[in-house]
Kinemage of the C-alpha trace (Angstrom):
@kinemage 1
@onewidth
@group {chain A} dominant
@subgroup {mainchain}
@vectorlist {calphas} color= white
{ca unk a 1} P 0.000 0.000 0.000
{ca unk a 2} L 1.419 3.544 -0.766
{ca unk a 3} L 2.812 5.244 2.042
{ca unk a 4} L 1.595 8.663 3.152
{ca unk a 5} L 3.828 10.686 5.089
{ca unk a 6} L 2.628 12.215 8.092
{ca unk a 7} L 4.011 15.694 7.850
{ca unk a 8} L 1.258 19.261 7.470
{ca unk a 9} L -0.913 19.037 4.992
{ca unk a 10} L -0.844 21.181 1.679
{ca unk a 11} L -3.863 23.418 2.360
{ca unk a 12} L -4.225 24.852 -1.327
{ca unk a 13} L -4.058 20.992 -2.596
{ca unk a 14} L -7.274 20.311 0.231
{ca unk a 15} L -8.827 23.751 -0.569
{ca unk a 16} L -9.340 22.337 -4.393
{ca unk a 17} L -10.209 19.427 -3.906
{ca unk a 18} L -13.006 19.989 -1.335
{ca unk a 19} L -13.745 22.773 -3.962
{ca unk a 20} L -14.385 19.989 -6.578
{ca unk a 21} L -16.468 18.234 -4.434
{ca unk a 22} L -19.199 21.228 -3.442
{ca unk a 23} L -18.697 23.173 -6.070
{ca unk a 24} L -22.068 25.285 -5.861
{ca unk a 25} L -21.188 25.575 -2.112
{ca unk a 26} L -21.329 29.904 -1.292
{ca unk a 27} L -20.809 32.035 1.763
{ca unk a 28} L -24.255 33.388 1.906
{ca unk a 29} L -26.061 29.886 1.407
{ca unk a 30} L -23.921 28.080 4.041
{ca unk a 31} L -24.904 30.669 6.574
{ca unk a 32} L -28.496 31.102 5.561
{ca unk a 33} L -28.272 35.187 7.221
{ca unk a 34} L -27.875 37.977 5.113
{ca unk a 35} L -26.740 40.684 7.395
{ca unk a 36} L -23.284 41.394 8.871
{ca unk a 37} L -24.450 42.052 12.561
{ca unk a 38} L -26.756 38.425 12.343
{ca unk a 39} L -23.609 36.689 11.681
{ca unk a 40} L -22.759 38.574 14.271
{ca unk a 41} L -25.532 37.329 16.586
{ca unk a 42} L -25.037 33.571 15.433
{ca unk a 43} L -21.109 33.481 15.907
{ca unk a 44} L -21.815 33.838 19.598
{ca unk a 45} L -25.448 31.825 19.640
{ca unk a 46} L -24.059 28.715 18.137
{ca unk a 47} L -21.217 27.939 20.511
{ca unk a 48} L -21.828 24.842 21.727
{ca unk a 49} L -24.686 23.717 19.942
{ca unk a 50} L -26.166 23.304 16.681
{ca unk a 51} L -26.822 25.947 13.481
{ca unk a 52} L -30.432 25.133 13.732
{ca unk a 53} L -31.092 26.219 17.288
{ca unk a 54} L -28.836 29.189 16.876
{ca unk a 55} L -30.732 30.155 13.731
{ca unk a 56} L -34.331 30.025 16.365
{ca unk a 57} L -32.702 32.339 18.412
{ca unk a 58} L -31.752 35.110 15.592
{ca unk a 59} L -35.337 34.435 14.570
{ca unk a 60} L -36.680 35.580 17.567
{ca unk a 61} L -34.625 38.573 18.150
{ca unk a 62} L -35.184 39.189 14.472
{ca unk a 63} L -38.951 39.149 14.871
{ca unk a 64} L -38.657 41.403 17.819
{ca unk a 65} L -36.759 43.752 15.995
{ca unk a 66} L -33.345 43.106 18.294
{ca unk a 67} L -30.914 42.292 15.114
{ca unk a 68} L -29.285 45.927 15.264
{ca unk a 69} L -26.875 46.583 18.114
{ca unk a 70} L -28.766 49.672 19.294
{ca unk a 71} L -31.838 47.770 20.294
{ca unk a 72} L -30.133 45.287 22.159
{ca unk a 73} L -28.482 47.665 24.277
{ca unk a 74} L -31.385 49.162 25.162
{ca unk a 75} L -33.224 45.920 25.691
{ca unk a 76} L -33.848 44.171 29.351
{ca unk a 77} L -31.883 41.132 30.351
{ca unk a 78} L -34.759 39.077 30.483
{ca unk a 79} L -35.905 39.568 27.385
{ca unk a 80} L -32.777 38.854 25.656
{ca unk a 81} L -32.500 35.598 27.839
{ca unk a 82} L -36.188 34.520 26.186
{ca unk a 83} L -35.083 35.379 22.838
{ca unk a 84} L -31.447 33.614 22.728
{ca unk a 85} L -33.025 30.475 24.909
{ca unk a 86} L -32.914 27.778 21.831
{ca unk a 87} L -29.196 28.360 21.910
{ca unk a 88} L -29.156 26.955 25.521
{ca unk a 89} L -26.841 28.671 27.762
{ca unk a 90} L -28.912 32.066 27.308
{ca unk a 91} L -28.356 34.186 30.075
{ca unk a 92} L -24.216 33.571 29.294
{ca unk a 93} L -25.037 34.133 25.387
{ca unk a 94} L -27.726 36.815 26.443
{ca unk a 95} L -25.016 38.481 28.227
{ca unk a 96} L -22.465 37.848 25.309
{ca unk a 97} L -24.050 39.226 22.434
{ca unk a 98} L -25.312 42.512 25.046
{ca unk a 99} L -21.837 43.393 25.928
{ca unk a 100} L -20.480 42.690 22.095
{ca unk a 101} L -23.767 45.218 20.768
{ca unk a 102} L -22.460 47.772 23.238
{ca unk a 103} L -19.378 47.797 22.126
{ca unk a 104} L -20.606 47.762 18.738
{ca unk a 105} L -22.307 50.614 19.025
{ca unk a 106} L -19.647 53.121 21.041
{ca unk a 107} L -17.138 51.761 18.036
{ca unk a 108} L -19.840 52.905 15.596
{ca unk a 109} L -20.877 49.941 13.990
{ca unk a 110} L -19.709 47.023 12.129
{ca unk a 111} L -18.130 49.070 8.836
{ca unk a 112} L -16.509 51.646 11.197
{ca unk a 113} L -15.137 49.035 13.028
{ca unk a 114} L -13.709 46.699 9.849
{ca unk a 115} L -12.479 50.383 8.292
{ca unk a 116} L -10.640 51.272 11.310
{ca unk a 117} L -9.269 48.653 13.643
{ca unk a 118} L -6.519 46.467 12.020
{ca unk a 119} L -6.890 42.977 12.364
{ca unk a 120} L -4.612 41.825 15.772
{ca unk a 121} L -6.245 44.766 17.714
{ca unk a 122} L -9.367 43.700 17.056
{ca unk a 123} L -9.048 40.046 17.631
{ca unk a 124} L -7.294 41.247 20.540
{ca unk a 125} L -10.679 43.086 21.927
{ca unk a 126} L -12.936 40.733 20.979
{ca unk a 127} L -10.847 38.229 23.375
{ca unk a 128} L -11.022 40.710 25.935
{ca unk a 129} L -15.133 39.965 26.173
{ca unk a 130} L -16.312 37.528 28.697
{ca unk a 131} L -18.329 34.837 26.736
{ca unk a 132} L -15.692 35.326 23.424
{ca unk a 133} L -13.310 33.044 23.009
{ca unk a 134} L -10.394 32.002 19.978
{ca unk a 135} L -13.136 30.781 17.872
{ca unk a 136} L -15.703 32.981 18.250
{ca unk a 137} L -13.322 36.016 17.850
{ca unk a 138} L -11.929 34.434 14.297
{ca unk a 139} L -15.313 33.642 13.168
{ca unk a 140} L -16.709 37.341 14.257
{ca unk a 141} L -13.118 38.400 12.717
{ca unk a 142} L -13.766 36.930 8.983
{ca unk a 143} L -17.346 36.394 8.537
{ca unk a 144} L -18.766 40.009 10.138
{ca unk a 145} L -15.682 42.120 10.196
{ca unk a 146} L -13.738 41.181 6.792
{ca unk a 147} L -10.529 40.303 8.137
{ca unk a 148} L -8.365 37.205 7.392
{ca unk a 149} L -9.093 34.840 9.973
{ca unk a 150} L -9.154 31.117 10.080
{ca unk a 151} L -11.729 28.913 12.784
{ca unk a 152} L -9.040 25.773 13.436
{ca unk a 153} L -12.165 24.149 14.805
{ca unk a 154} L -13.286 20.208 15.920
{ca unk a 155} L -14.117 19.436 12.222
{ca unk a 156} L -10.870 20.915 11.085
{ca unk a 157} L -8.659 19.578 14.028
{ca unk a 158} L -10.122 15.874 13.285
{ca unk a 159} L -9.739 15.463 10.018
{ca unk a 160} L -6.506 16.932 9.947
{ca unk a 161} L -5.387 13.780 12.597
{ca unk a 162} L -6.914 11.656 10.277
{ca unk a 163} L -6.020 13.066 6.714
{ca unk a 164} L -2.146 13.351 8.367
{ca unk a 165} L -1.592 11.246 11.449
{ca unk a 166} L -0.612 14.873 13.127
{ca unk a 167} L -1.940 16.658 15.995
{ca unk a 168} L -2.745 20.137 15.984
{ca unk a 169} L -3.917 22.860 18.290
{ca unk a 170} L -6.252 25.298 17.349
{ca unk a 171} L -3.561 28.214 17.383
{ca unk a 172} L -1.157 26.013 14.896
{ca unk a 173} L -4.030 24.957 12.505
{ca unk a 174} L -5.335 28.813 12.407
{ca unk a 175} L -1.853 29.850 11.584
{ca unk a 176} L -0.655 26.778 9.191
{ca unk a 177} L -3.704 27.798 6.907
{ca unk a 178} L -2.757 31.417 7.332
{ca unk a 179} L 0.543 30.770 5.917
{ca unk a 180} L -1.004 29.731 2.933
{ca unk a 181} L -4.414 31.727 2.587
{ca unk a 182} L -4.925 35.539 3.059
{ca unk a 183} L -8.076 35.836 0.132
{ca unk a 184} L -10.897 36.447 2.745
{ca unk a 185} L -13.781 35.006 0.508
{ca unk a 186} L -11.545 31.933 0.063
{ca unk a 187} L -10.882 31.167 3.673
{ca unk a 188} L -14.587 31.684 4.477
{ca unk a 189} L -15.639 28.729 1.995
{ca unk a 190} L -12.354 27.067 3.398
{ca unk a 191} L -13.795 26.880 6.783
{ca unk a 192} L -17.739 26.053 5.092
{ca unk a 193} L -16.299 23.188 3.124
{ca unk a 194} L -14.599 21.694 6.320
{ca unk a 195} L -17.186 21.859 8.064
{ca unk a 196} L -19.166 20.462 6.172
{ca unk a 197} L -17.091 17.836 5.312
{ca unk a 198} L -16.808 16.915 8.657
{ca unk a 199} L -20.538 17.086 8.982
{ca unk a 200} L -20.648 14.153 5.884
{ca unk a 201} L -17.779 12.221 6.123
{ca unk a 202} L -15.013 12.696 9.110
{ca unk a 203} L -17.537 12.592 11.934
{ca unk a 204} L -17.007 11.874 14.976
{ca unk a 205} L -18.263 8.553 14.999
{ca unk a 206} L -18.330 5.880 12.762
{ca unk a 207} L -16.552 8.422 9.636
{ca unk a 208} L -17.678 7.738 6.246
{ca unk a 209} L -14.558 6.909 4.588
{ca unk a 210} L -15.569 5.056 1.571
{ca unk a 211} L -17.113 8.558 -0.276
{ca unk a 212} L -14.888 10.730 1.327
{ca unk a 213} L -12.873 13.399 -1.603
{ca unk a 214} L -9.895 13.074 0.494
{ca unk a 215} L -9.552 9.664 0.607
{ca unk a 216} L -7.036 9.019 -1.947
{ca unk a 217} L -4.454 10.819 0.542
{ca unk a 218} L -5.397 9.749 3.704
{ca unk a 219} L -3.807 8.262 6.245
{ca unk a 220} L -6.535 7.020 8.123
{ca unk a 221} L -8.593 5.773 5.480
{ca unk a 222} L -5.141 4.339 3.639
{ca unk a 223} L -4.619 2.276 7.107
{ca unk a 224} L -7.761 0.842 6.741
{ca unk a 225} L -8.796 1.677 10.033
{ca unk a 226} L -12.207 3.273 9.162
{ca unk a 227} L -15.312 0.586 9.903
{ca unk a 228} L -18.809 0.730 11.378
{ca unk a 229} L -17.749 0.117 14.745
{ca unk a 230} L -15.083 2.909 14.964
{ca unk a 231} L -15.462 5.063 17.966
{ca unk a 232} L -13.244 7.635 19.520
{ca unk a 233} L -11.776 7.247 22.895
{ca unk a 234} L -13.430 7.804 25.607
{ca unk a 235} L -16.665 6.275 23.966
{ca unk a 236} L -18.579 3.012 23.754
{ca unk a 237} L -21.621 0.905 21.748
């Protein structure tokens, strides 16, 4: 059987081949939101839970006319908490999105804010939020702000272990891909595609390696360790 070195991966070589495989993929249809400051709202509402029950939540604020920063500063706690409650952990993600809309606001709004404030300061702001954390801050950074930014997420993280054999933390997947990637509208389909390849094929459990795109040059799938009854540690049948 070939052998596949276990060394980083060539990002540009995954980025066109994951670009064969969706090629109608797009920005706006993978996030289903049109505005900058609902991104905005769903960067922080789907943390730790899924796009669907984030997407309830900007619903409701939406039909309560909360999807501008000024109204949610001028909204009640307990109102927010109702609104944001599909995403689970409201009154933390209530709390979130309140302090981020404040600050919003006193910056000026989102376009002031992407005009004015290069890249590390703002990251570097964001972080200084309770409730916002690495991947939050990179996904407010490139999807609502227009800055390059990469989310070295779960999906990305796993398949990387399985597509190399390496292990990588978030900081040294967000800055490997950097290396390689500064077009903004590329590394926002970058991330898309991964997740949703991740989503299709390198899941958690039980992967689906036999229609994956990346197969030919995987290490995983090349080892023949992908079956039905593959679990990862930690979990059982």
């Amino acid at each position: 059987m070939e052998d596949i070195k276990r060394e980083t991966p060539d990002w540009k070589a995954i980025w066109d081949a994951l670009r064969n495989w969706k090629p109608h993929l797009t920005n706006a249809g993978w996030w289903g939101v049109d505005s900058s400051f609902e991104k905005l709202l769903g960067s922080v509402l789907v943390q730790n839970t899924a796009w669907t029950n984030a997407y309830r939540a900007i619903q409701n604020l939406r039909s309560q006319g909360l999807n501008h920063p000024e109204a949610i500063c001028k909204e009640s706690e307990g109102v927010l908490v109702e609104a944001v409650r599909p995403a689970g952990l409201y009154r933390a993600k209530a709390a979130a999105i309140y302090r981020l809309s404040c600050w919003l606001h006193r910056q000026g709004g989102v376009e002031k804010v992407s005009e004015e404030i290069p890249a590390s300061d703002l990251r570097n702001a964001l972080l200084s939020m309770k409730g916002i954390g690495p991947e939050t801050a990179d996904m407010l950074l490139l999807y609502v702000f227009k800055k390059p930014a990469f989310i070295g997420d779960t999906y990305t993280r796993r398949f990387l272990s399985r597509y190399r054999g390496i292990e990588m933390n978030y900081t040294e997947v967000r800055e490997s891909v950097l290396s390689q990637f500064q077009c903004i509208k590329d590394l926002r389909l970058f991330h898309a595609l991964l997740v949703e390849l991740g989503k299709e094929h390198c899941r958690k459990k039980n992967p689906r390696c036999g229609g994956c795109p990346m197969n030919h040059c995987c290490v995983y799938y090349k080892d023949g360790n992908w079956n039905d009854s593959y679990f990862t540690e930690g979990e059982t049948k």
